[in-house]
VEXNU-503123 format. One record per atom (N, C-alpha, C, CB): atom name; z, y, x. Coordinates in steps of 0.05 Angstrom, whole numbers. Each point is the difference from the previous one (the first is absolute). Last residue first. Glycine has a CB too. Layout:
BEGIN
+----+--------+--------+--------+
:  a :     pz :     py :     px :
+----+--------+--------+--------+
: CA :      Z :      Y :      X :
...
+----+--------+--------+--------+
//
This chain:
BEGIN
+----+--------+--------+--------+
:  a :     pz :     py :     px :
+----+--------+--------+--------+
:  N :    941 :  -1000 :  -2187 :
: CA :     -9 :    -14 :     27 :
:  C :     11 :    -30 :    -10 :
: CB :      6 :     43 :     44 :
:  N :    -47 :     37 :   -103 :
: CA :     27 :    -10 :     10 :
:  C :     -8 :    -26 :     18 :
: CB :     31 :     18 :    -46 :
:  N :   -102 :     60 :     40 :
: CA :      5 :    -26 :    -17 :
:  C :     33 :     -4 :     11 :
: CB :    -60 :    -28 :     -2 :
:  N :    -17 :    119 :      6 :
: CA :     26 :     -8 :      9 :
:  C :      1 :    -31 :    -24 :
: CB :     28 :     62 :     18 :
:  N :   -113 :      6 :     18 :
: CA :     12 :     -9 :    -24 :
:  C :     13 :    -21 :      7 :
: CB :    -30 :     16 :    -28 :
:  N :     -3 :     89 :     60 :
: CA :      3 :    -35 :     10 :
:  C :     16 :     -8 :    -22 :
: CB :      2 :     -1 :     55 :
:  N :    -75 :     87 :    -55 :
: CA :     25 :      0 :     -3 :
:  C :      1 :    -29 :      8 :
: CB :     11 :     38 :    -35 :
:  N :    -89 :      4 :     43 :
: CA :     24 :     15 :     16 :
:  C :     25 :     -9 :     -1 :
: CB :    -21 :     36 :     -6 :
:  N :    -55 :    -92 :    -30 :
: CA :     -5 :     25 :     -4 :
:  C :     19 :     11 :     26 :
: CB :    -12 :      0 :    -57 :
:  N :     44 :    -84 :     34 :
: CA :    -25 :      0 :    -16 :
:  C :      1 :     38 :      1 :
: CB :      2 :    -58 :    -39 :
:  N :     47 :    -34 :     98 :
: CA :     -6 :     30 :      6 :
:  C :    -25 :      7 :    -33 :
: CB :      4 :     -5 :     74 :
:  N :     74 :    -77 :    -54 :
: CA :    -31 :      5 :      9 :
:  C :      2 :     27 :     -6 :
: CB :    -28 :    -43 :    -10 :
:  N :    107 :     -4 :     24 :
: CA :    -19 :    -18 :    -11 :
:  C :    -26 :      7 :      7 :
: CB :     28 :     -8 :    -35 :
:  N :     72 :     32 :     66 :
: CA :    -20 :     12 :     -3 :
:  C :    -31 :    -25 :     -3 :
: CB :     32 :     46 :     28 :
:  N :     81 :    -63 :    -43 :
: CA :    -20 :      3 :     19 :
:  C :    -22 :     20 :     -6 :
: CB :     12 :    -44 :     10 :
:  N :    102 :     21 :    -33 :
: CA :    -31 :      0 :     -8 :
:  C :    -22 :      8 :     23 :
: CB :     18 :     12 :    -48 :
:  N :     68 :    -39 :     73 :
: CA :     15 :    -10 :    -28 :
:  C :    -35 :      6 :    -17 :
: CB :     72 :     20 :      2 :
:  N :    -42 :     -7 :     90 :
: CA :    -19 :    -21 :     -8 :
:  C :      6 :    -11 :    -29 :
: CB :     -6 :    -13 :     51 :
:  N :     37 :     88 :      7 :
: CA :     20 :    -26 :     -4 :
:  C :    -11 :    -23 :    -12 :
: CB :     35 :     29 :     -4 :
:  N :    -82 :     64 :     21 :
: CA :     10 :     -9 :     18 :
:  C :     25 :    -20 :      7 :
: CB :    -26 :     36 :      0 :
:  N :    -22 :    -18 :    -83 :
: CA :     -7 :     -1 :     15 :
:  C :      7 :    -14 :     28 :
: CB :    -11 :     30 :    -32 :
:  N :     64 :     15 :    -20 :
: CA :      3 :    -32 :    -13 :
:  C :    -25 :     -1 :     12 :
: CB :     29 :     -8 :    -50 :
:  N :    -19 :     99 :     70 :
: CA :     29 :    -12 :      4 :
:  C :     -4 :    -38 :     -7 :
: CB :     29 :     57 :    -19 :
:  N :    -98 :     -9 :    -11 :
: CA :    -10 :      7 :     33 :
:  C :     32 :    -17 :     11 :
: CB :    -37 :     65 :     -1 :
:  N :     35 :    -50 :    -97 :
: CA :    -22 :     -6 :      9 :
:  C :     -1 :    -12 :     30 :
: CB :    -13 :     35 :    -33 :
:  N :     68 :     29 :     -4 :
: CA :      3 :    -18 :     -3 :
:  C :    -13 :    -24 :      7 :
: CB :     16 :     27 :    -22 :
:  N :    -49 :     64 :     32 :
: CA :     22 :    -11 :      8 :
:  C :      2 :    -22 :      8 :
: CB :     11 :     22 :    -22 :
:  N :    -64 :     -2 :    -41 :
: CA :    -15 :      1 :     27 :
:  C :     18 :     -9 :     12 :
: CB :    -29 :     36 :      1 :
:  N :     59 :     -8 :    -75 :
: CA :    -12 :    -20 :    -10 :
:  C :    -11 :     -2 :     30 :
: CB :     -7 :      6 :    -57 :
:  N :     27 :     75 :     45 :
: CA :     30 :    -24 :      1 :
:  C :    -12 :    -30 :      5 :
: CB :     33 :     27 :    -42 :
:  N :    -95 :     48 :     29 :
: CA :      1 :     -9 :     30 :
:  C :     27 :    -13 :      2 :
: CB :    -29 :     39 :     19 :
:  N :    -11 :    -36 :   -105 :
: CA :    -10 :    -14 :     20 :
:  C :      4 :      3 :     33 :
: CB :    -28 :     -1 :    -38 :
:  N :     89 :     19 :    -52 :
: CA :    -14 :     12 :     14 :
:  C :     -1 :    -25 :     26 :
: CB :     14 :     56 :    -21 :
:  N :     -2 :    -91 :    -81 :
: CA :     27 :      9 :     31 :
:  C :    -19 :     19 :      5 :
: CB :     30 :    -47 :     30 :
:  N :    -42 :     -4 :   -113 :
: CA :      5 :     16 :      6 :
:  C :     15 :     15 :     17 :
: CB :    -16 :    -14 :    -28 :
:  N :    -28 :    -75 :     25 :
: CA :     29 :      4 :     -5 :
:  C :     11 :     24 :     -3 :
: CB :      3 :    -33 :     20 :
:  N :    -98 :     18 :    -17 :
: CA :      9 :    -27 :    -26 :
:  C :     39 :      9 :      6 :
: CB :    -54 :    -61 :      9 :
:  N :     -1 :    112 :     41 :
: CA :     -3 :      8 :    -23 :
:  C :     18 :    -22 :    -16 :
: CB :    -48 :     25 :     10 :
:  N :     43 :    -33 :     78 :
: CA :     22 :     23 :     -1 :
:  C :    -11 :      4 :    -40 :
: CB :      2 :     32 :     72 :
:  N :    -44 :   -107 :    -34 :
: CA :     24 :    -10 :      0 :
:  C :      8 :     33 :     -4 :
: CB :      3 :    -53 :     30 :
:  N :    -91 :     62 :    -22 :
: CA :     11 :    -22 :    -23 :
:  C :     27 :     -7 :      1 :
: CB :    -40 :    -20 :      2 :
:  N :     13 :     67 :     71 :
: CA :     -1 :     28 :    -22 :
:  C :      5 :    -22 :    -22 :
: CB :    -41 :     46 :     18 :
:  N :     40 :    -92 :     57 :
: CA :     25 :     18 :     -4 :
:  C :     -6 :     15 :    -25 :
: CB :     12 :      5 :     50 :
:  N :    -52 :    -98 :    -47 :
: CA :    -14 :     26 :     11 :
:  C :     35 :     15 :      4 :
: CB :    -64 :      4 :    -33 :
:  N :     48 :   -114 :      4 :
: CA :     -1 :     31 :     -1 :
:  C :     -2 :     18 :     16 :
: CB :     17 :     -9 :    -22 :
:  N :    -17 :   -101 :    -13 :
: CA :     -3 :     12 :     20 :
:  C :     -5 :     29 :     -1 :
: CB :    -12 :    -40 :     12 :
:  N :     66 :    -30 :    -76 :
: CA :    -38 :     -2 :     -5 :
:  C :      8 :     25 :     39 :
: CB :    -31 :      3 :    -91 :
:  N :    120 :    -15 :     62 :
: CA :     -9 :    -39 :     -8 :
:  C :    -41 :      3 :     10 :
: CB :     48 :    -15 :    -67 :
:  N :     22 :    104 :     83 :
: CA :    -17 :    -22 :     11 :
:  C :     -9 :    -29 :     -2 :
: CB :     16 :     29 :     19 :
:  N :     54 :     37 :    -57 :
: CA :    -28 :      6 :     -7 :
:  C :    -27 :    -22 :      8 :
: CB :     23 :     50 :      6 :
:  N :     71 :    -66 :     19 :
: CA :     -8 :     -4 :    -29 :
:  C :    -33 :      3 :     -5 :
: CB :     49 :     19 :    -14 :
:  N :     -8 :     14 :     88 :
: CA :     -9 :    -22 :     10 :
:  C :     -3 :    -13 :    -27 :
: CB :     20 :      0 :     49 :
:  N :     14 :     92 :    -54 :
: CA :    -35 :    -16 :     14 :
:  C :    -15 :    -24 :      3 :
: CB :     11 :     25 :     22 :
:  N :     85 :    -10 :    -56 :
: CA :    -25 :     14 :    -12 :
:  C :    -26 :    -16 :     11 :
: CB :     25 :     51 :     -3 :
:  N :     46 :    -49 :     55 :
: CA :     -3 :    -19 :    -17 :
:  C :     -8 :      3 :    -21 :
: CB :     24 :    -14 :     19 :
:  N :     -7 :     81 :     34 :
: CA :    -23 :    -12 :     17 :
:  C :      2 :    -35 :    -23 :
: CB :     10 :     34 :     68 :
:  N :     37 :     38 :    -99 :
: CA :    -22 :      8 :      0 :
:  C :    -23 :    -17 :     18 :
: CB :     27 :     44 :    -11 :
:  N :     73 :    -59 :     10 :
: CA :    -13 :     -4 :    -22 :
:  C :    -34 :     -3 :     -5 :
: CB :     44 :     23 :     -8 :
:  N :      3 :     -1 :     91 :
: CA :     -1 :    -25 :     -8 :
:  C :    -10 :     -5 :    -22 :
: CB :     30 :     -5 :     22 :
:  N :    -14 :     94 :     -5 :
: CA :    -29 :    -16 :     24 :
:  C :      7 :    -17 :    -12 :
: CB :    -11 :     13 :     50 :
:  N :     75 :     14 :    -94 :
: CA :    -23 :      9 :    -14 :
:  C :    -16 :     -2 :     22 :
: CB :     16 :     30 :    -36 :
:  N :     62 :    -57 :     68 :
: CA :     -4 :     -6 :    -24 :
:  C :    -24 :      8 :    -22 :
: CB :     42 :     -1 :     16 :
:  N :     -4 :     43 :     63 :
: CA :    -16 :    -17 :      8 :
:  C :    -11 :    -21 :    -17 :
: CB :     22 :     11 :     35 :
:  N :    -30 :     96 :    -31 :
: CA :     33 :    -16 :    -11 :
:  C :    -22 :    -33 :      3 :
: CB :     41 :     45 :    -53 :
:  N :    -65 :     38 :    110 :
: CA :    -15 :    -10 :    -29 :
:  C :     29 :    -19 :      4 :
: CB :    -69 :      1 :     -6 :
:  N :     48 :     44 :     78 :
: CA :      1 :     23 :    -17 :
:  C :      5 :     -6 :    -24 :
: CB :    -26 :     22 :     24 :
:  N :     49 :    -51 :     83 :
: CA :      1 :    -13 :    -28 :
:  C :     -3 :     17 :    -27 :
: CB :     28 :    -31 :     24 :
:  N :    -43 :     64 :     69 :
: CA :     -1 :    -35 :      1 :
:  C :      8 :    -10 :    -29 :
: CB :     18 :     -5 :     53 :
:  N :    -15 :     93 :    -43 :
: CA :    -31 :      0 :      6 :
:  C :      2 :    -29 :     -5 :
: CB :    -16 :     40 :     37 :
:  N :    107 :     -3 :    -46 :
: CA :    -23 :      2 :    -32 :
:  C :    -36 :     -8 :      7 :
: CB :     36 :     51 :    -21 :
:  N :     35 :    -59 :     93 :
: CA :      1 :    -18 :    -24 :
:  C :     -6 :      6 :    -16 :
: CB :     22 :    -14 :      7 :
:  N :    -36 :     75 :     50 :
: CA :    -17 :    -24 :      8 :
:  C :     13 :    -17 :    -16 :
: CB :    -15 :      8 :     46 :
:  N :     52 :     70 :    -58 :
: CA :    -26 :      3 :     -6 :
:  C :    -11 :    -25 :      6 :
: CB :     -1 :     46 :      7 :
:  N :    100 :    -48 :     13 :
: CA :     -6 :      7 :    -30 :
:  C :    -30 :      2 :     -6 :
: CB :     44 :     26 :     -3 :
:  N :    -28 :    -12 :     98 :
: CA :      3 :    -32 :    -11 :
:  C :     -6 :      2 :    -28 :
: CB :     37 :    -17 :     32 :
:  N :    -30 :     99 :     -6 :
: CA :    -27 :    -13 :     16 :
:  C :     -1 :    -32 :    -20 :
: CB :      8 :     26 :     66 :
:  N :     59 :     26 :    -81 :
: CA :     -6 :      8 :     -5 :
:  C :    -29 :    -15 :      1 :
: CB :     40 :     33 :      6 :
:  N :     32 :    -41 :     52 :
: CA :      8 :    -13 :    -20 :
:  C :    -28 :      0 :    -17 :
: CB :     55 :     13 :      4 :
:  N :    -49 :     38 :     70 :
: CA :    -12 :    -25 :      7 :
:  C :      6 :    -22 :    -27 :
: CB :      9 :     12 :     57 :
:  N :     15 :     75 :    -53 :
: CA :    -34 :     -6 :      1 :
:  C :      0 :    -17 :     -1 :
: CB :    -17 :     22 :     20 :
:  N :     96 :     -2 :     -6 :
: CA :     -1 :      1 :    -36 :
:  C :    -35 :     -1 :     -4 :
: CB :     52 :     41 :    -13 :
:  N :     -7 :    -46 :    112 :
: CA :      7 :    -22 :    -27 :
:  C :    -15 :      1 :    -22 :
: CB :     43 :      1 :      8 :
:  N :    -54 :     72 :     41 :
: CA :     -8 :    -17 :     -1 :
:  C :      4 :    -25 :     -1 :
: CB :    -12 :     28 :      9 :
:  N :     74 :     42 :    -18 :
: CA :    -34 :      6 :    -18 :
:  C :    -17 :    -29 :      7 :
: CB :     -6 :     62 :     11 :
:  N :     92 :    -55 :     29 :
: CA :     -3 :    -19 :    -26 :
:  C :    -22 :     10 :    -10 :
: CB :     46 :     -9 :    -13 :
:  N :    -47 :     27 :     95 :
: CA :      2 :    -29 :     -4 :
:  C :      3 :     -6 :    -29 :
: CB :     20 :     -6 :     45 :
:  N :    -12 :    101 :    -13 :
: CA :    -31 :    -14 :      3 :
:  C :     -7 :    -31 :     -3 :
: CB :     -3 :     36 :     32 :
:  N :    102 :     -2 :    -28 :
: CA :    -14 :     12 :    -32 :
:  C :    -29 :     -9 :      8 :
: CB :     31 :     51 :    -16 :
:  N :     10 :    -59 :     87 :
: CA :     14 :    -27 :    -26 :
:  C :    -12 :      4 :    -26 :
: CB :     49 :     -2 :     18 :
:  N :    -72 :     61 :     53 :
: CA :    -17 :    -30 :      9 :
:  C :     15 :    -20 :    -19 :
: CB :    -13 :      9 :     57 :
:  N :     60 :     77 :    -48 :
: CA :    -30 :      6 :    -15 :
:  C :    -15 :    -26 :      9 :
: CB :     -4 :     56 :      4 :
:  N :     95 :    -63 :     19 :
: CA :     -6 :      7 :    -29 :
:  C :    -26 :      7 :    -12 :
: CB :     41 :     14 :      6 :
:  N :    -24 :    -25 :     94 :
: CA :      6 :    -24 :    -19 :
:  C :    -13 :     -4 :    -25 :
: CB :     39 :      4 :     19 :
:  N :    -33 :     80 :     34 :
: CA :    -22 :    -12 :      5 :
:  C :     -6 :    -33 :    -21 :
: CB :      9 :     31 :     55 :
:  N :     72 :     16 :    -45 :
: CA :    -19 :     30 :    -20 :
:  C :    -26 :    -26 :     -9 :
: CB :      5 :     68 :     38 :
:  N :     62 :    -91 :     29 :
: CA :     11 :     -7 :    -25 :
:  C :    -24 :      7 :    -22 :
: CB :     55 :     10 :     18 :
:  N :    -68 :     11 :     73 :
: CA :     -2 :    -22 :     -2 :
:  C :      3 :    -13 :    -42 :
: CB :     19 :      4 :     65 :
:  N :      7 :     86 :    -32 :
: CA :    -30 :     -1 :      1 :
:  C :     -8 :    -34 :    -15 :
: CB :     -4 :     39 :     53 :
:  N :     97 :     -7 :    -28 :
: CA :     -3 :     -3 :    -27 :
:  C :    -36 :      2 :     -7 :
: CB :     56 :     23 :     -7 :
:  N :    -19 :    -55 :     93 :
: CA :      0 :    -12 :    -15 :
:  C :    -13 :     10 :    -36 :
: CB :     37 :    -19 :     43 :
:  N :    -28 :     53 :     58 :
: CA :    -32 :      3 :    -22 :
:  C :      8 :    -10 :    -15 :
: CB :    -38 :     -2 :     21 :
:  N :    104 :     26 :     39 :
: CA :     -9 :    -20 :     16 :
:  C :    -32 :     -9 :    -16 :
: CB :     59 :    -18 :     18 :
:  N :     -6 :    101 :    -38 :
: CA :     -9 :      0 :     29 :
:  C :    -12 :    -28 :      4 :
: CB :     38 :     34 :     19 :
:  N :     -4 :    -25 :   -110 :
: CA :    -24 :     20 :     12 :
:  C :     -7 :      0 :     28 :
: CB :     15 :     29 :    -32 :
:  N :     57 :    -84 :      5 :
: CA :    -23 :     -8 :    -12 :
:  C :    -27 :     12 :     -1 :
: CB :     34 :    -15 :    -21 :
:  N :     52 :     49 :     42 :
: CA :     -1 :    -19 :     23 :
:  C :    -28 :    -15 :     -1 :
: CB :     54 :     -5 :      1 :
:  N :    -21 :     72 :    -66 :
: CA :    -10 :     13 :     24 :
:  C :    -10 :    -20 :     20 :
: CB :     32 :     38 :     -8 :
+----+--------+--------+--------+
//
């Protein structure tokens, strides 16, 4: 009764539904995270490594992407990828341009 006049069992009411809204969203927020570690790392890192040491195999004569995704049977936009990542670590360069496509040398 003493708890009714002064609002407590409101207060109490009020608690419980913002504890329960906290753990829902905990369980988002868990949830969320779990998705962006599948965006930031989709590919097992061992097969980029592999696959980019491929390439750089491929690359003794100077290649095209569509030449390097065929000769290693990868898909050329993997192959692009990869590519653009050792690129931008100067591991290969862009040699010359023939048509639309650019033809990549190991650096």
């Amino acid at each position: 009764m003493i708890k009714k006049i002064l609002g407590i069992d409101r207060l109490e009411r009020a608690i419980k539904r913002n504890e329960r809204q906290l753990e829902r969203i905990e369980d988002l927020f868990h949830q969320l995270e779990d998705r962006v570690a599948k965006i930031e790392n989709p590919y097992d890192s061992n097969k980029v490594e592999n696959d980019k040491k491929e390439i750089l195999k491929q690359l003794k004569k100077p290649k095209t992407t569509n030449e390097l995704a065929r000769g290693l049977d990868m898909h050329r936009t993997w192959v692009s990828h990869l590519i653009n990542q050792m690129e931008r670590k100067e591991k290969v360069y862009a040699k010359k341009r023939r048509g639309r496509e650019i033809v990549y040398a190991k650096a």
